[in-house]
C-alpha positions in Angstrom: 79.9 299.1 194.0 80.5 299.7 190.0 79.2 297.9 187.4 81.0 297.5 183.7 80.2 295.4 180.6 83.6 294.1 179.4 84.4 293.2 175.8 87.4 290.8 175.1 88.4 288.9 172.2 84.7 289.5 171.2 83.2 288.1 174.4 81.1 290.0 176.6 81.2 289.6 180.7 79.3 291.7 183.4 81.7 293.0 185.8 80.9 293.8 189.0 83.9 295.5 191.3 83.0 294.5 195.0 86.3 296.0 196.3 88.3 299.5 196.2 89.4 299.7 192.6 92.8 301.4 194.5 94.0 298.2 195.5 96.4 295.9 194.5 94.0 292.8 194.8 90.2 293.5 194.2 87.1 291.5 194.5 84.9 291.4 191.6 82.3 289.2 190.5 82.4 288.2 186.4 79.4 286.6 185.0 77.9 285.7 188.4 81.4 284.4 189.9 83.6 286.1 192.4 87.3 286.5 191.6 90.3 288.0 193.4 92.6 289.9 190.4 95.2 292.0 190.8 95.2 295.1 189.4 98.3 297.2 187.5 98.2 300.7 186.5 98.2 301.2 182.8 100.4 304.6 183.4 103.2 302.6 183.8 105.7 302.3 181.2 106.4 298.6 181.3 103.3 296.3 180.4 101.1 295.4 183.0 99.7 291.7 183.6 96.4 290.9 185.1 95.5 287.7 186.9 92.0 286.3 187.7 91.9 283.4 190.1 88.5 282.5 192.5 88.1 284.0 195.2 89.0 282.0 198.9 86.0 281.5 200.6 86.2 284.7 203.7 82.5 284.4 204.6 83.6 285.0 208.8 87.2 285.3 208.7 89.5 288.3 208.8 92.0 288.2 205.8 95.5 288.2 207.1 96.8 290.4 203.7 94.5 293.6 203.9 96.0 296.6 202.5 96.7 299.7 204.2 93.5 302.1 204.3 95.1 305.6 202.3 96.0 308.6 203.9 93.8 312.1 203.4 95.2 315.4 203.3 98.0 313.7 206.0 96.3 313.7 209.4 93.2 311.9 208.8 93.1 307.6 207.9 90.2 307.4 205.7 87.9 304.0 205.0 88.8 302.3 201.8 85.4 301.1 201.6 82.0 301.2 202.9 81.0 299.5 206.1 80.7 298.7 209.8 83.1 298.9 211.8 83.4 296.0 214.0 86.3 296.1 215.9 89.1 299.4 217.0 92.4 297.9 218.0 93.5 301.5 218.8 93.5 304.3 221.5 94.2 308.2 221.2 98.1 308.3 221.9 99.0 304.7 220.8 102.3 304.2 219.1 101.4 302.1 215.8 103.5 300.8 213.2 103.3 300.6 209.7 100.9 297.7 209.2 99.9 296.8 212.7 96.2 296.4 212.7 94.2 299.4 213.2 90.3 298.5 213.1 88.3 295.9 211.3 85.0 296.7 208.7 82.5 294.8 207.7 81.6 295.0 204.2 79.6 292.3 202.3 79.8 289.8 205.3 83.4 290.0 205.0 86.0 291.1 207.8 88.6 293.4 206.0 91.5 294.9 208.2 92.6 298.1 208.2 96.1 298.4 209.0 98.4 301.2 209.3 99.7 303.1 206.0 103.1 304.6 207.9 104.6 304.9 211.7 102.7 307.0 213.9 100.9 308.1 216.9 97.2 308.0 216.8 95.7 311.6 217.8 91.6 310.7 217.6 90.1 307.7 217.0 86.6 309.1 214.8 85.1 305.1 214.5 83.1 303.3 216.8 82.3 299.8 216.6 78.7 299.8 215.5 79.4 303.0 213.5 78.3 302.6 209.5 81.0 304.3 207.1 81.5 305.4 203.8 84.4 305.1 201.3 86.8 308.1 201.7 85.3 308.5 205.9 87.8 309.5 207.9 88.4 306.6 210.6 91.2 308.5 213.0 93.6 311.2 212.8 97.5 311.1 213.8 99.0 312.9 216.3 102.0 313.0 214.3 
């Protein structure tokens, strides 16, 4: 996704983001190795810590803690990230809750779940499995 050459205490690493920089947790790869940090915004006014541990192996599996994919303009889901979706858990007039599983993409041989960001009723589903999509893409829209 982004690349960034990151100076601390004098030492230089290649950063490479692999995940949506949105997120609370976010893939990136430093130096060559992948790491899962967690991300604060620096608008807040107490201070914000950041910590880097390696990343659990996710090569086929779906990770059970995917965020919610963010909302657009208020009737439209959009992909937090670019992929193929592989799987659409949902139907035009389904009844979801906030963080049932919506659909699943594929990005970088990795299975990330896209759950739901609120309560709702699903108006059109937009995804197909098979379907390639972009970050920001909308993936359904709510009835609701």
């Amino acid at each position: 996704m982004k690349n960034y050459r990151i100076t601390v205490d004098g030492q230089t690493f290649e950063v490479e983001v692999l995940s949506d920089p949105r997120l609370e947790k976010v893939q990136v790869r430093v130096d060559g190795e992948t790491l899962a940090v967690r991300v604060g915004s620096t608008e807040r006014p107490r201070p914000v810590t950041t910590a880097a541990q390696p990343a659990e192996p996710q090569a086929d599996e779906v990770p059970s803690s995917s965020p919610a994919a963010p909302l657009s303009g208020g009737k439209h889901l959009t992909s937090p990230l670019p992929g193929t979706i592989v799987q659409v858990h949902v139907r035009p007039g389904q009844a979801v809750s906030k963080g049932d599983q919506l659909l699943v993409i594929e990005a970088m041989k990795m299975n990330n779940q896209i759950r739901a960001p609120r309560n709702g009723s699903v108006g059109e589903v937009l995804a197909q499995v098979g379907q390639q999509v972009g970050h920001g893409d909308p993936l359904l829209t709510w009835a609701d």
